[in-house]
N, C-alpha and C positions, 0 to 999 in steps of 0.2 A: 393581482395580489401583491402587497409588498410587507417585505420581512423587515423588520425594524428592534431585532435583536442584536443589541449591544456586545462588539467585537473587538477582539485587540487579534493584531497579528506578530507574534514574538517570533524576533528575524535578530541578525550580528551580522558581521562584516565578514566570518568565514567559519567555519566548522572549526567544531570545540572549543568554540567561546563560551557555550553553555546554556545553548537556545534548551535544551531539554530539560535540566535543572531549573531555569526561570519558568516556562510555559507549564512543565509537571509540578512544581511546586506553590506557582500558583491556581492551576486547575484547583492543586485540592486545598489549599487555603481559602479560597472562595465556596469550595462545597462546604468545610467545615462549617461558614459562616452563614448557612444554609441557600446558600442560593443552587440553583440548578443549572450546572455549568454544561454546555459541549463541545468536547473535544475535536478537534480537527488537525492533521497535520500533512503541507505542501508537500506534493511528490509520492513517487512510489513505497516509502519507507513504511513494512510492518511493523518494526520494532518497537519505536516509541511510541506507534498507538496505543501498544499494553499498558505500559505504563499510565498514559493516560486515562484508559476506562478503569485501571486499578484508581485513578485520585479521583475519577469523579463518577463510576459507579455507572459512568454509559458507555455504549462504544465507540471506539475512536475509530472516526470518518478518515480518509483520507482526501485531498484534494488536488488532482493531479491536470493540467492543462495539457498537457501533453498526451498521456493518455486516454483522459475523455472528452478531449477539446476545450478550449477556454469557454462554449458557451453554456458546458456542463457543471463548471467550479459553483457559480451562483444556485445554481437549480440544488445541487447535491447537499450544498452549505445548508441551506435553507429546508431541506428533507432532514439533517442530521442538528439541528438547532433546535428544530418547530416543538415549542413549548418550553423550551428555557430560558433564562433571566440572563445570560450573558453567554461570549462564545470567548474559544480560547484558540487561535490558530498556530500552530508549531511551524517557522520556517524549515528551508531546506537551505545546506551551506551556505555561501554567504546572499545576502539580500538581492543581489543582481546577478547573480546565478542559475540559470537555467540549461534546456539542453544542449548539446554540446553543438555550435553552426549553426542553432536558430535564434540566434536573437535573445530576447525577453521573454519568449515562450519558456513556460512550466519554472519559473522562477520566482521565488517571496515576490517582489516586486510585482511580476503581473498579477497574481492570485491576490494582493492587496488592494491593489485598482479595482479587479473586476467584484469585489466585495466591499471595495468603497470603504475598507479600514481602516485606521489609523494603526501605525507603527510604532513598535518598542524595539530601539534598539540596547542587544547586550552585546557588552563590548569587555573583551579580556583586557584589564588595565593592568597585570599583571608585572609589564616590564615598560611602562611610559608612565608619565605627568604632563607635560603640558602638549606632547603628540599629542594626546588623543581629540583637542580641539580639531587639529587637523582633517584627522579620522572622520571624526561625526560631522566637521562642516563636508567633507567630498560627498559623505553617503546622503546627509541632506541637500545639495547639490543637484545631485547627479542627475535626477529626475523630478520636476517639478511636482508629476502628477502622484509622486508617492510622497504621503505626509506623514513624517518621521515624527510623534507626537511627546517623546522623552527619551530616555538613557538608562537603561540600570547596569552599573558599574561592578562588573564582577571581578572576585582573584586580586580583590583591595586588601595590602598588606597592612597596614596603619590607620589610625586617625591623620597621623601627618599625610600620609599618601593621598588618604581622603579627600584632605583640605585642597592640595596641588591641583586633583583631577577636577575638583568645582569648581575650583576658579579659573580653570584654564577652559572649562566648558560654559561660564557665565558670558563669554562673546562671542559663542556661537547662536545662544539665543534657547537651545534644547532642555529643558529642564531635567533634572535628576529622578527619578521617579524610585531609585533605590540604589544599594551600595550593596554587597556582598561580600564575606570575609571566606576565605578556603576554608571549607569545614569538607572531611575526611566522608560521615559518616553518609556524603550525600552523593560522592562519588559512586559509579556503580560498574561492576566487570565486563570487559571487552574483549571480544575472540577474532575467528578470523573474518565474520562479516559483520562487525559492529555490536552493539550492546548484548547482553544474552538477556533473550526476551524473560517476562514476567513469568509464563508457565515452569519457567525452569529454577527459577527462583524462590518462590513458596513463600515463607515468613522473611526473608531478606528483602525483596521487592518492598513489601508492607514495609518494612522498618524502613529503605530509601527513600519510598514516597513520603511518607509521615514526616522523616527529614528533610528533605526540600521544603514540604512545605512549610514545614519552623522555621527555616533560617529564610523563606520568601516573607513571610507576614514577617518576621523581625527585623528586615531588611530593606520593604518595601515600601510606598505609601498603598494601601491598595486603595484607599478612600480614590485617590489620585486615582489608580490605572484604571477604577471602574469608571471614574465620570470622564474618563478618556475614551474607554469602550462607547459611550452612551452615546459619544458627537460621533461616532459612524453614520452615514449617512444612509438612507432609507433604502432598500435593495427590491427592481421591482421584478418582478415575474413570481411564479410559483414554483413550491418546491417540489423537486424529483418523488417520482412514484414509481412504483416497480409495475405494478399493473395497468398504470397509463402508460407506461415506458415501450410494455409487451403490445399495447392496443396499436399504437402508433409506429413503434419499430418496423422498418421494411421486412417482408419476410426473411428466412434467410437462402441464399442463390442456389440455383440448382445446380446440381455437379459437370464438370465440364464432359465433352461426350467420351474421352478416355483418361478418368480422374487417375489417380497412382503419381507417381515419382515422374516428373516436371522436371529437365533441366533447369539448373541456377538462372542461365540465361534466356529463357527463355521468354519472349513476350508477352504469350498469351498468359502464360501463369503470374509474371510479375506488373505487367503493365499496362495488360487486356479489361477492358471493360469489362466489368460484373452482370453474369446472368441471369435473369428476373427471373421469378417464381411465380404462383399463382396467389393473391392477396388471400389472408385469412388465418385465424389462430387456431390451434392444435385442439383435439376433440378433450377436451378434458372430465370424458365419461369414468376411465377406468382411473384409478388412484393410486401413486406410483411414491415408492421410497425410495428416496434418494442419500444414500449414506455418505457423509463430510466425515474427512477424517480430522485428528484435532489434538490434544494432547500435548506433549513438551517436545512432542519431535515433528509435531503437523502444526506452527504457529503462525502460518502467513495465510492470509484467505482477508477478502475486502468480505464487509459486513452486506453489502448490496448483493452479490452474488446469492446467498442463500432467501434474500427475498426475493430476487428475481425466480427462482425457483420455484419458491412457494406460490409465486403471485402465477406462472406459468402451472399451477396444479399436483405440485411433488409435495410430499409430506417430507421433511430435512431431518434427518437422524444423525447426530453426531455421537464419532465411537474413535478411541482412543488406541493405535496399533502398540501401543506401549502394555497395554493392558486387557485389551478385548481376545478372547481366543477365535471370534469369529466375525462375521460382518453379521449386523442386524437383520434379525430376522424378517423376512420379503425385499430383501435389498434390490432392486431392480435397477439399480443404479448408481456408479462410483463415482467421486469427485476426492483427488489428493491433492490437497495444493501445497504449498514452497513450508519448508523451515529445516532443519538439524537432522536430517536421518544418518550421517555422518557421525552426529556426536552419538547417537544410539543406536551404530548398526548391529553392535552382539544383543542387544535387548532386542531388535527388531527382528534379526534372525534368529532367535531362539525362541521366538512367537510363531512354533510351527504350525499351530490351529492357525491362527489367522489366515499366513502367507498362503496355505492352503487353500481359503478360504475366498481368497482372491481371486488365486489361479481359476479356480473353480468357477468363479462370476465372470471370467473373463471368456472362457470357454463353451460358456452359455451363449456370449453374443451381446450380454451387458454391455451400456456404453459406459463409459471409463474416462474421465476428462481428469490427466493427469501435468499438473504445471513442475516444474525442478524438482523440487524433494521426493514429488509424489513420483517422475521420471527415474529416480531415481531406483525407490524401493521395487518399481516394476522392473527391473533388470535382473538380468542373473542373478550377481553379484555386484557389491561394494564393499572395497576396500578386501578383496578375498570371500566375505563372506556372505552366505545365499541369502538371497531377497526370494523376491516372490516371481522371479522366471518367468514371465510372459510376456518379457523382451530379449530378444537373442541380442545384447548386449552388455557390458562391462563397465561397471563404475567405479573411480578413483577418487580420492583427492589429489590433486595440484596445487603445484606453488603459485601456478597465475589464477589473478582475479579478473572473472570477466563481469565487466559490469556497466550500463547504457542503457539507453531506451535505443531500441528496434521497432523500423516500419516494415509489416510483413503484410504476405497475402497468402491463405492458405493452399495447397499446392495439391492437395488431396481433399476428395470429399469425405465426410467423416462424421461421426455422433454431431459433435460438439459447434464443426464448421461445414458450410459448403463451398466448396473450390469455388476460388474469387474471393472470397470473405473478405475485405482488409483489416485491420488493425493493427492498431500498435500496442506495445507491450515495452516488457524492461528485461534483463536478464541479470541476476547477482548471483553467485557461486563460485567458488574455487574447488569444483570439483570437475571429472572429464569422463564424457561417456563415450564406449568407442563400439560399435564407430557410433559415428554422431548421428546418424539418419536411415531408415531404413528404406527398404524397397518402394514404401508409398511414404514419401515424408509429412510432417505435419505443416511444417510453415517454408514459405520462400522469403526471406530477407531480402528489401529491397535496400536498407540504409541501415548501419553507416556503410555496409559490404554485403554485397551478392551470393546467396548463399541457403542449400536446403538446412535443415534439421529436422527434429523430432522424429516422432512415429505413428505411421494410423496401422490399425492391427483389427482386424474383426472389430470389435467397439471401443475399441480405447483410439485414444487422441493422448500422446505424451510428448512434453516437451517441455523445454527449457523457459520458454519464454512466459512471463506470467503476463496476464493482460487482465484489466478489468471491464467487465461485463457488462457494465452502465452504457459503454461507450458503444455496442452493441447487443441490445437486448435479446436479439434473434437466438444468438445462440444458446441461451437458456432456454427459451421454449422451445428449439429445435432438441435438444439433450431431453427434455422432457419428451418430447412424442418419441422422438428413440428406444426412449425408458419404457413408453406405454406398447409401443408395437415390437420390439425384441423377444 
């Protein structure tokens, strides 16, 4: 199979040049003009997906090499594209940036290559004129095999400024593909971990997006960036599926012969071969609910995850802890992933039906796959005030940010994972649980630093680390037969 939908990948030379403003403003500049755009964006980041399925009305993919390995980026692209007229891909800081000691892994730069895109670069010309030739010749430069296909010039104070930056960019050879003026109304608020996602926003998101996209179509040529998207070149394999993903996924490992809390250093757990299972996929006789949580304070969760579910046999019910006095009715099983329970922990703790309601499913023996926020709200407490108690620990904010991609191995066997499991994940928070790990931890950190965390607890699996589920589909359908035989 080859995918032959026309891509641009919109990359800058470093964070807050204004890759989100050009890439979201032209998402929906182009839906306007009816085509059927899909959104994609480099790296771990939930935030500016919203924004994206807000301009173009699908959901925003993410693309992470790192995560689900570089020879996932293409399969995923090509799952999250199939049946659109063009692609729009969101860099991650600046274009040759990836993760931190590996090279070119999980960077614009490689995820361009392995998609065979061409490149827009936006570049803050805010405080140069004739730098910025310099600029765009090193980034055109730097790597042969990435093909920088134009420039859109943002944070351009003047016509005269205007004029300086084209001419100083006509011998570099890059064409201008757009100019940009500071406009206020396109700007959008930032807290302590980046943009405040679209759930939280309401009619303000809608009025930003709407903005970008004016001042992109009045700024841009788009005639230009689509027939730039179109020389993408032809991408071959087929795209990711969640239920070929499950047929083919190795099982997931059997638990080690005394699973529980694993010294940091210890071999077997961080460095020991994985234990084989018996081949074969989960009885998907009985028919199991599986409750997402979701809402303005549950906003991070990869769109694959809940088909992995479904495709594993769960029927996916999402329910809002902001609002809901209970989990849905036959909930057989939890899933909380990463966003803001921070910004709503007196609305979260004063949702005493819910937290209740929790406690209750957990007590059952429900399995519970809970990534940061959702770690979170199962603690005692945060920030003083009760959560839902079915972790004998304490949650804070903090002044430090922690924030990386992490190579783990799980450390205990659990709903979610089997001791041995590997993968990698990321961790973003400024918040502190204490302690960090409990008697059976969830993950062993083997990189950047050695090290337990999380919690396995009768069915819950909580922890910091968010990871995406493409990259092993085992553990969907293992959470499923959890869900079916508890």
């Amino acid at each position: 199979m080859v995918t032959s939908v026309p891509r641009l990948v919109i990359a800058a030379p470093s964070s807050g040049s204004g890759k989100t403003t050009v890439a979201t403003g032209l998402m929906a500049a182009l839906t306007a003009r009816g085509l059927a755009v899909s959104p994609h964006k480099v790296g771990p980041d939930y935030i500016d997906p919203g924004y994206h399925a807000l301009a173009t009305g699908r959901v925003g993919r993410n693309l992470d090499a790192y995560l689900c390995g570089p020879e996932l980026v293409g399969p995923l692209f090509a799952h999250g594209a199939r049946g659109c007229d063009i692609a729009v891909v969101e860099g991650v800081m600046g274009l040759y940036d990836g993760a931190a000691g590996e090279g070119e892994l999980a960077s614009t730069a490689q995820v361009a290559k392995l998609l065979r895109a061409p490149v827009v670069l936006v570049v803050d010309a805010s405080s140069q004129s004739r730098s910025v030739a310099a600029l765009v010749h090193g980034f055109v430069s730097w790597d042969p095999e990435v093909r920088i296909g134009g420039v859109i010039l943002n944070k351009v104070a003047s016509d005269r400024h205007e004029g300086l930056l084209r001419e100083a960019l006509d011998s570099v050879g890059v064409p201008v593909l757009g100019v940009l003026r500071r406009a206020a109304p396109v700007e959008t608020p930032s807290r302590h971990l980046g943009l405040v996602p679209v759930a939280e926003r309401g009619a303000l998101a809608v009025e930003a997006v709407a903005a970008m996209a004016a001042q992109v179509a009045a700024g841009c040529d788009l005639a230009a960036l689509v027939a730039l998207a179109r020389s993408a070149g032809p991408l071959a394999g087929a795209g990711w599926d969640a239920g070929e993903a499950l047929v083919s996924s190795p099982p997931p490992p059997l638990p080690f012969p005394s699973p529980g809390a694993l010294p940091p250093d210890s071999r077997s757990a961080l460095d020991g071969p994985r234990p084989q299972a018996p081949d074969g996929l989960v009885d998907a006789g009985r028919p199991v609910r599986v409750a997402v949580a979701g809402g303005a304070a549950f906003t991070f969760s990869y769109a694959e995850h809940a088909e992995l579910l479904a495709a594993a046999g769960a029927e996916v019910v999402t329910f809002d802890p902001l609002r809901d006095g209970e989990l849905p009715e036959g909930t057989g099983g939890l899933v909380i992933g990463g966003g803001f329970p921070e910004v709503y922990a007196s609305e979260l703790s004063a949702n005493e039906g819910l937290r209740k309601s929790v406690a209750e499913l957990v007590l059952s023996g429900a399995p519970v796959a809970a990534e940061c926020a959702g770690l979170l709200y199962l603690c005692r407490d945060l920030d003083g005030l009760p959560m839902c108690g079915v972790l004998d620990a304490s949650a804070r904010m903090s002044e430090r940010l922690t924030l990386g991609y992490r190579d783990a191995v799980a450390v205990s066997d659990s709903a979610l994972a089997g001791a041995g499991t590997r993968m990698r994940g990321h961790e973003f928070h400024r918040t502190v649980v204490e302690p960090g790990a409990g008697g059976a931890p969830a993950w062993g950190m083997r990189a950047p630093e050695r090290r337990v965390e999380g919690f396995v607890e009768r069915g819950v699996h909580a922890s910091y680390l968010h990871t995406h589920w493409a990259s092993e589909p085992g553990v969907a359908r293992r959470f499923v037969e959890r869900c079916r035989t508890s």
